[in-house]
C-alpha positions as CSV (number, residue, x, y, z in Angstrom):
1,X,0.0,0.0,0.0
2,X,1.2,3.5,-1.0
3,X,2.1,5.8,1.7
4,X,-0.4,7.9,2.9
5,X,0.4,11.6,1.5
6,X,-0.5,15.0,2.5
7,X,-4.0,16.9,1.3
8,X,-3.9,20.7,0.8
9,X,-7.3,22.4,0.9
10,X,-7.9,26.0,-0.2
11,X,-11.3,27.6,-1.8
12,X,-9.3,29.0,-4.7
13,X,-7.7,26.8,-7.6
14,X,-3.8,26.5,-8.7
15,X,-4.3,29.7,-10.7
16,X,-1.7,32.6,-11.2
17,X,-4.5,34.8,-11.6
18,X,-5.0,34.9,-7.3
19,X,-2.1,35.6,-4.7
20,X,-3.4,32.2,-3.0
21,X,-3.1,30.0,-5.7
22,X,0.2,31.2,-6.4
23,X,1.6,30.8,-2.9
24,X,-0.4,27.6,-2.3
25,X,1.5,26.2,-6.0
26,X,5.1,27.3,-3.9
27,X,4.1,25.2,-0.5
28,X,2.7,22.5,-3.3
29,X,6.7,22.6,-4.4
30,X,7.8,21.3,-1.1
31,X,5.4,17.9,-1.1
32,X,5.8,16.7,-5.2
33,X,3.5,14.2,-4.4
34,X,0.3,15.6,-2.1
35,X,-3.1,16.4,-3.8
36,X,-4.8,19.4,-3.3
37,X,-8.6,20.1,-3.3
38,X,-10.5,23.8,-4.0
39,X,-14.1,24.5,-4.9
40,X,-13.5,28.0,-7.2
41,X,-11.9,28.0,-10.2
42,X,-10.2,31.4,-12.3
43,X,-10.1,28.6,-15.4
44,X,-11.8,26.4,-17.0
45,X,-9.2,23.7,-17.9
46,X,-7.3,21.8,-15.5
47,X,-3.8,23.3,-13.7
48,X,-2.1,20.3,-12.2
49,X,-3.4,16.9,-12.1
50,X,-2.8,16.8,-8.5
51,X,-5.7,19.3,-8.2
52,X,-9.2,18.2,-7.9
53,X,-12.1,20.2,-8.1
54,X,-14.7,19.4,-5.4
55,X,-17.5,21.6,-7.4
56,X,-19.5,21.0,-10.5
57,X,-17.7,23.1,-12.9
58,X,-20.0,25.8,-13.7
59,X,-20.3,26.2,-9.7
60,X,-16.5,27.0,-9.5
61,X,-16.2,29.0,-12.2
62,X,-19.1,31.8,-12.3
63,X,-18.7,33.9,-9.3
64,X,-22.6,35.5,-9.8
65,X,-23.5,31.8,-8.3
66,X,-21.6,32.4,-4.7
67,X,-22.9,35.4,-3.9
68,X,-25.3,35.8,-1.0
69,X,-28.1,36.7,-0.7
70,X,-28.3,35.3,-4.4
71,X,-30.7,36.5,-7.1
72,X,-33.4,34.2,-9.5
73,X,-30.8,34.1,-12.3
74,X,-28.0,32.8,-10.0
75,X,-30.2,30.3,-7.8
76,X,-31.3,29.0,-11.7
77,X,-28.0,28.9,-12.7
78,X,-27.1,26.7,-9.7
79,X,-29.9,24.4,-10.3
80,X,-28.5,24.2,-13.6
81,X,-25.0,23.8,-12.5
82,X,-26.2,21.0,-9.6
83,X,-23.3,22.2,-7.0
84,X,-21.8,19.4,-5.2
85,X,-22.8,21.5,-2.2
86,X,-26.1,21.8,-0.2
87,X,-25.2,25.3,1.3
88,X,-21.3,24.9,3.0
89,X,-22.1,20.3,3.5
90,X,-21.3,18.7,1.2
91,X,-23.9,16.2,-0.6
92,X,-23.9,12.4,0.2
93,X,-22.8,12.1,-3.3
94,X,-19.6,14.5,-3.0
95,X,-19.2,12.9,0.7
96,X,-18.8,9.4,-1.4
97,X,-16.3,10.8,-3.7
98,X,-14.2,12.6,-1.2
99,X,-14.4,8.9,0.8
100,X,-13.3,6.8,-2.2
101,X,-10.9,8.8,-3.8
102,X,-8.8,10.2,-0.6
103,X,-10.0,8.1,2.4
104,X,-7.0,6.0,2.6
105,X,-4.8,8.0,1.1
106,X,-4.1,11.3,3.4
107,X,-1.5,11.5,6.1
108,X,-2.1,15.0,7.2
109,X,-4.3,18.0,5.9
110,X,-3.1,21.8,5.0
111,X,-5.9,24.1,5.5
112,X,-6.7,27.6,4.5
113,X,-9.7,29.1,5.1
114,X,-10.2,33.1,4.1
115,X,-13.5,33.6,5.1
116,X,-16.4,31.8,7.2
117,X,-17.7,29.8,3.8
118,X,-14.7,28.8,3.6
119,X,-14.4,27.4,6.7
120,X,-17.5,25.5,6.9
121,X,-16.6,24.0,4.0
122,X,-13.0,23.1,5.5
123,X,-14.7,21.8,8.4
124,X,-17.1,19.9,6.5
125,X,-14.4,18.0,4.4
126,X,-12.3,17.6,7.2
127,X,-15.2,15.8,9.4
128,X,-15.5,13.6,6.8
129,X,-11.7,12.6,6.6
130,X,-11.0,12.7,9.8
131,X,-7.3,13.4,9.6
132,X,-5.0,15.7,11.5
133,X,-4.9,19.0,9.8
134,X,-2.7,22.4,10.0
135,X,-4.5,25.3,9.9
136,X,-2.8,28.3,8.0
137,X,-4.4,31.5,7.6
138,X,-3.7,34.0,5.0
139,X,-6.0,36.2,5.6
140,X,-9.6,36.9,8.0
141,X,-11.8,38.9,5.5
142,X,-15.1,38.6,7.6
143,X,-16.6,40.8,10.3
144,X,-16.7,38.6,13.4
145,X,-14.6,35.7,11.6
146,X,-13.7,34.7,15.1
147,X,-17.4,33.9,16.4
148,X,-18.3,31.8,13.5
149,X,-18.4,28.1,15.1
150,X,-17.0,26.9,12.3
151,X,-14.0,29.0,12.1
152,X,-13.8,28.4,15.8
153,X,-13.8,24.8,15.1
154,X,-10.8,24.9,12.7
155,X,-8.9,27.2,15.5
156,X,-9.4,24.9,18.5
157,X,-8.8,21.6,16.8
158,X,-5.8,22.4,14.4
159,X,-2.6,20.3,15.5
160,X,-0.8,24.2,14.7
161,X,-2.2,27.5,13.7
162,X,0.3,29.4,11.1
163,X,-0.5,33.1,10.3
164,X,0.4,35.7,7.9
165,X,0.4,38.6,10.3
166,X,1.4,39.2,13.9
167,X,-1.9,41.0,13.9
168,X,-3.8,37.6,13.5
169,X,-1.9,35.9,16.1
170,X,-3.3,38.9,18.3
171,X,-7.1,37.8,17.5
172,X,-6.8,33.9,18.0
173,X,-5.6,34.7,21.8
174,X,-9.3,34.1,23.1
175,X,-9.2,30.8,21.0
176,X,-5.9,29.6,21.4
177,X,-2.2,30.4,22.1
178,X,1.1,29.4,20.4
179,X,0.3,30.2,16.6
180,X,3.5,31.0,14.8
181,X,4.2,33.7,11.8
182,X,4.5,31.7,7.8
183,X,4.6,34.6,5.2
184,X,4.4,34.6,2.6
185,X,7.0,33.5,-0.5
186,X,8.7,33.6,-3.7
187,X,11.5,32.5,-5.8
188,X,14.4,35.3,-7.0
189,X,14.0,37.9,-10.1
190,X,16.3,37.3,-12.6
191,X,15.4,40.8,-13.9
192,X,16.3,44.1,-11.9
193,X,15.8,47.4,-12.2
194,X,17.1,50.1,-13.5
195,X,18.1,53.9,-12.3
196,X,15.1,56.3,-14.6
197,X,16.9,59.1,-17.1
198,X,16.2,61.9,-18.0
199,X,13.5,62.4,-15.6
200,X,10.8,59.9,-16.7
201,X,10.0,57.7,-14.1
202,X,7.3,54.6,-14.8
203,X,5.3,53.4,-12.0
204,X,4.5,49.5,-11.4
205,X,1.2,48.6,-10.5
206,X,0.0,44.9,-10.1
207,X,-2.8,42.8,-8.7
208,X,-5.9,43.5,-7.5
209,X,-6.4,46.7,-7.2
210,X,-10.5,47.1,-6.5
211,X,-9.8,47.4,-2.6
212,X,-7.7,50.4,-3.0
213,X,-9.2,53.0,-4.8
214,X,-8.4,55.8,-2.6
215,X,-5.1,54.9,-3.1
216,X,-5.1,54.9,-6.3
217,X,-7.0,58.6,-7.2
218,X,-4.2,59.3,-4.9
219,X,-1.7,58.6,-7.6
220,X,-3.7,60.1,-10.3
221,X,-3.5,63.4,-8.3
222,X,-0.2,63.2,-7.2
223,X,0.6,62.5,-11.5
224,X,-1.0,65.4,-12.4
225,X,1.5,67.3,-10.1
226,X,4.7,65.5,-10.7
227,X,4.0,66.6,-14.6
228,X,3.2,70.2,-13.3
229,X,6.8,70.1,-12.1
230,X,8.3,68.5,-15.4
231,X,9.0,65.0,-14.0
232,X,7.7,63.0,-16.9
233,X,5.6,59.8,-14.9
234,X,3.5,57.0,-16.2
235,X,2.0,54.4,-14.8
236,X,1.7,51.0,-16.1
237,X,-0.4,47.7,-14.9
238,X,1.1,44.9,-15.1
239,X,-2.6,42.9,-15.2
240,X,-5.7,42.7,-17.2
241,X,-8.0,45.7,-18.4
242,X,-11.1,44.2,-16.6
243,X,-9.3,44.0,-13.8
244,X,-8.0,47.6,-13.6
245,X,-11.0,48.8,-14.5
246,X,-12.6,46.8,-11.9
247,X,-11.1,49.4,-9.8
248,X,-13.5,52.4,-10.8
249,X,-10.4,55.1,-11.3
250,X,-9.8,56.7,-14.1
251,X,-5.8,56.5,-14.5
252,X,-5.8,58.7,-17.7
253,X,-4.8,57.9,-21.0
254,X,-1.2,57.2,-20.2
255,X,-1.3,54.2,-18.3
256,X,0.2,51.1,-20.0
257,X,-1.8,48.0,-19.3
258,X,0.1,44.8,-20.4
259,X,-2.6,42.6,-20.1
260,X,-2.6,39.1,-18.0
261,X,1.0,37.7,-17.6
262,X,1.0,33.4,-16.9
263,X,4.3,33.5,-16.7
264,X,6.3,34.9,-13.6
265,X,9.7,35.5,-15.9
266,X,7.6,37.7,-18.0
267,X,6.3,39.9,-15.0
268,X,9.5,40.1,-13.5
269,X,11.0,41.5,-16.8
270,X,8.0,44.0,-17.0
271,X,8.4,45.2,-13.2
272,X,12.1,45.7,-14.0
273,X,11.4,47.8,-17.0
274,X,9.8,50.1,-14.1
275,X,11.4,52.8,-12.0
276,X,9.2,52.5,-8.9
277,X,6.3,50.2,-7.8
278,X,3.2,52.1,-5.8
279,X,1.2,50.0,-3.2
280,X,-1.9,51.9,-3.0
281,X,-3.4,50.5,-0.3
282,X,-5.0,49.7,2.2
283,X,-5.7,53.3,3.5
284,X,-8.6,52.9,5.3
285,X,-8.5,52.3,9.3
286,X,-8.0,49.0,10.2
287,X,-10.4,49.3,13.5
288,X,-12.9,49.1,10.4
289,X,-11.5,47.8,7.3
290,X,-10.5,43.8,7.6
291,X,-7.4,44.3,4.6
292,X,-6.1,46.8,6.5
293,X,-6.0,45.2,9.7
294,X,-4.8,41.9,8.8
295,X,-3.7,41.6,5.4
296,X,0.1,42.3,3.8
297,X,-0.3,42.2,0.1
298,X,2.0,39.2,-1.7
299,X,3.0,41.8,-4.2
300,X,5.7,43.3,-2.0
301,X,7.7,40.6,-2.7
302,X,7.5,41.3,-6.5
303,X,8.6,44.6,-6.3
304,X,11.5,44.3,-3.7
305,X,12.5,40.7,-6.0
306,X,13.5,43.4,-8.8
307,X,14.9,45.9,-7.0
308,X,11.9,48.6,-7.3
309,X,11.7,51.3,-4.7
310,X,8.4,51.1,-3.3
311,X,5.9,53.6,-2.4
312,X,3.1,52.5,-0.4
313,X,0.0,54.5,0.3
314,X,-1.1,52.7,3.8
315,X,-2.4,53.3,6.8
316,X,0.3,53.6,9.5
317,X,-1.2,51.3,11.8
318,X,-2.1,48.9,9.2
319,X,-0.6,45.2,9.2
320,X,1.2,46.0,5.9
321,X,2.7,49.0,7.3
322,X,4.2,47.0,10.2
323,X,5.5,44.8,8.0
324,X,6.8,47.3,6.0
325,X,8.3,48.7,9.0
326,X,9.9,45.7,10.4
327,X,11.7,44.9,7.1
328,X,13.3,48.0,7.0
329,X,11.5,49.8,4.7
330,X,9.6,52.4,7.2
331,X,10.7,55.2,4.5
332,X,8.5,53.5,1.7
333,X,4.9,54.5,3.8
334,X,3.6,57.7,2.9
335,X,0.9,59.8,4.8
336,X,-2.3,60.2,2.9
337,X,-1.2,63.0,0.5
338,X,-1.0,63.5,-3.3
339,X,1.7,66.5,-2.7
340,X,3.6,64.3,-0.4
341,X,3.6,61.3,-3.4
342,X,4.5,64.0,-6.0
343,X,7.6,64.7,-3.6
344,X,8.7,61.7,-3.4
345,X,8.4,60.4,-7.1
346,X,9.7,63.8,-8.0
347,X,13.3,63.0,-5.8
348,X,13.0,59.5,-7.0
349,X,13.8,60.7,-10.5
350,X,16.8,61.7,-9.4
351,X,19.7,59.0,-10.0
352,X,21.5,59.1,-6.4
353,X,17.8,58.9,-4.2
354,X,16.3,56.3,-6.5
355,X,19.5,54.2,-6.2
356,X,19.1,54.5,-2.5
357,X,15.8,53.4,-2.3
358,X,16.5,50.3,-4.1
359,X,19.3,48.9,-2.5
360,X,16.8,49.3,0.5
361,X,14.1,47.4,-1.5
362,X,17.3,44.2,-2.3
363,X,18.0,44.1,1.0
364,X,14.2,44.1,1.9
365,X,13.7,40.7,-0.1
366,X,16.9,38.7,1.6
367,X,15.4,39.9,4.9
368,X,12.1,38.1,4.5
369,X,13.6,35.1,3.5
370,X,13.6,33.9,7.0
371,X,9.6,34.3,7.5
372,X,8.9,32.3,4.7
373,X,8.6,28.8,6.5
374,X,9.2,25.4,6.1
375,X,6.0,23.7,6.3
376,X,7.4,20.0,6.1
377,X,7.5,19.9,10.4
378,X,4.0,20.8,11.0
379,X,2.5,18.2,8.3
380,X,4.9,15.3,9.2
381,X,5.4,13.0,12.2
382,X,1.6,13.4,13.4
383,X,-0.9,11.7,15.0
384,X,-2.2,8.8,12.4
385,X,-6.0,9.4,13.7
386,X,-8.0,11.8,15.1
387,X,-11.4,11.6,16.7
388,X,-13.1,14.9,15.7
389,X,-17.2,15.7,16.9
């Protein structure tokens, strides 16, 4: 009989389209041989055949069929589509499935739930399975995460709890005690950047950018004024039109969009063709915005990989910002100004400041290599059986 392997179980798919799929492909890296299980898709077509999708396909792909409350056309639409779900259970039929294809065949389980549906569908599966699981949370985006009972659940009976930020840690402390920091991670650039000339400075944008859009009329303000003062700035998005549009801000007409990039040798070269990468968010107050309070968006990591000086348009009591902070790059967060950004990409432009500033962001990157984890220790040398209820 083979020996049992480990399971990895996220909502989101292998897709480089989503910060989780791409970090949960780099854990994947360290276990060549564990399956992996998620319920929504970015793709149609298949991204590793160690992935299963535990949803009917039309299910995983259409978002307009997980919203809640959900209208006529989407509650059709799943009729149509015949989920594998019955609300967060899973049907007898899925339960079956799950049973046959991975009952005898998972060690330990990786777990990362985002959000309460996701983790009472974790909790669902991993009643069913009944194997020792790690919990690992990237991020908390629900109002009262931490009274849901499933979420709850997860938290109490997780051999360890792994967390992005310290910030996290902070909110489990009713639940439980001992959860350590697992960051996030990413291989080296072979492309860096270069010093601008001549005063023409290009600004990186990536990812999703719909969350920040105070942030980003920021930028468009503080544009305006760098041009006012003959510093020749564009900005340009590495990422899809829907998706920058998605964000509701009208950049201008000089904003290059490259369109979606698959391949991460591609971005890289892209970002390095930049002069300085802007984080425009999160802004708001993290006593009401969940981002702000517990996320730290993957993206960093691209930008200091390349050697970009990085701007970043965050709260100051924000979890980003204390990350920032704690990898030495407290100069990079700027106060909510678009004359303060204009300073600061205007001084950027100069040869001796930008160089500065990146040799801050290179030194940034080899500093967080020590967060990024080994996750090997907390999924091997378990418990063989677990009796959950």
């Amino acid at each position: 009989m083979d020996k049992p392997l480990p399971l990895f179980l996220t909502s989101l798919s292998l897709s480089s389209k989503t910060a989780l799929g791409v970090q949960t492909k780099l854990l994947l890296e360290q276990f060549p041989l564990a399956g992996h299980l998620f319920w929504d898709a970015s793709e149609f077509r298949s991204l590793d055949e160690r992935s299963a999708r535990l949803e009917s396909i039309l299910c995983a792909r259409f978002s307009i069929l997980r919203r809640d409350p959900r209208s006529l056309p989407a509650i059709a639409l799943s009729t149509l589509g015949r989920s594998w779900w019955k609300g967060n259970e899973l049907k007898p039929r899925a339960q079956r499935r799950l049973a046959e294809h991975y009952g005898h065949a998972i060690s330990t389980v990786y777990a990362a739930p985002c959000s309460i549906r996701d983790s009472e569908r974790m909790k669902s599966i991993l009643m069913h399975l009944n194997r020792p699981f790690v919990l690992h949370l990237w991020d908390i985006q629900d109002k009262n995460q931490i009274d849901s009972p499933a979420f709850r659940w997860l938290v109490e009976h997780a051999l360890h709890v792994l967390c992005l930020s310290e910030e996290m840690i902070r909110y489990l402390d009713p639940l439980r005690q001992g959860a350590t920091i697992m960051r996030f991670a990413r291989k080296p650039s072979s492309y860096i950047a270069e010093a601008p000339k001549d005063q023409k400075l290009r600004i990186a944008l990536i990812g999703n950018c719909r969350r920040y859009r105070d942030g980003l009329s920021l930028l468009v303000k503080a544009m305006h004024i760098a041009r006012a003062n003959k510093v020749g700035v564009t900005a340009v998005y590495v990422g899809s039109k829907k998706s920058l549009k998605g964000a509701e801000v009208d950049l201008g007409s000089e904003v290059e969009v490259t369109g979606f990039v698959e391949s991460d040798s591609t971005r890289d070269l892209l970002l390095s063709q930049c002069h300085v990468a802007f984080l425009p968010g999160p802004l708001a107050s993290p006593s009401l915005n969940m981002f702000s309070r517990f996320s730290i968006p993957s993206r960093i990591l691209d930008f200091m990989a390349t050697g970009l000086p990085i701007l970043a348009a965050v709260h100051p009591n924000s979890a980003t910002a204390t990350y920032l902070a704690q990898i030495g790059l407290q100069a990079s967060i700027l106060e909510h100004s678009a004359e303060r950004l204009a300073e600061r990409l205007s001084a950027l432009a100069e040869v001796s400041r930008w160089n500065l500033y990146a040799t801050m962001s290179r030194k940034a990157f080899h500093a967080t290599e020590h967060e990024w984890g080994e996750l090997a220790p907390w999924l091997e040398n378990v418990p063989a059986k677990v009796a959950f209820s």
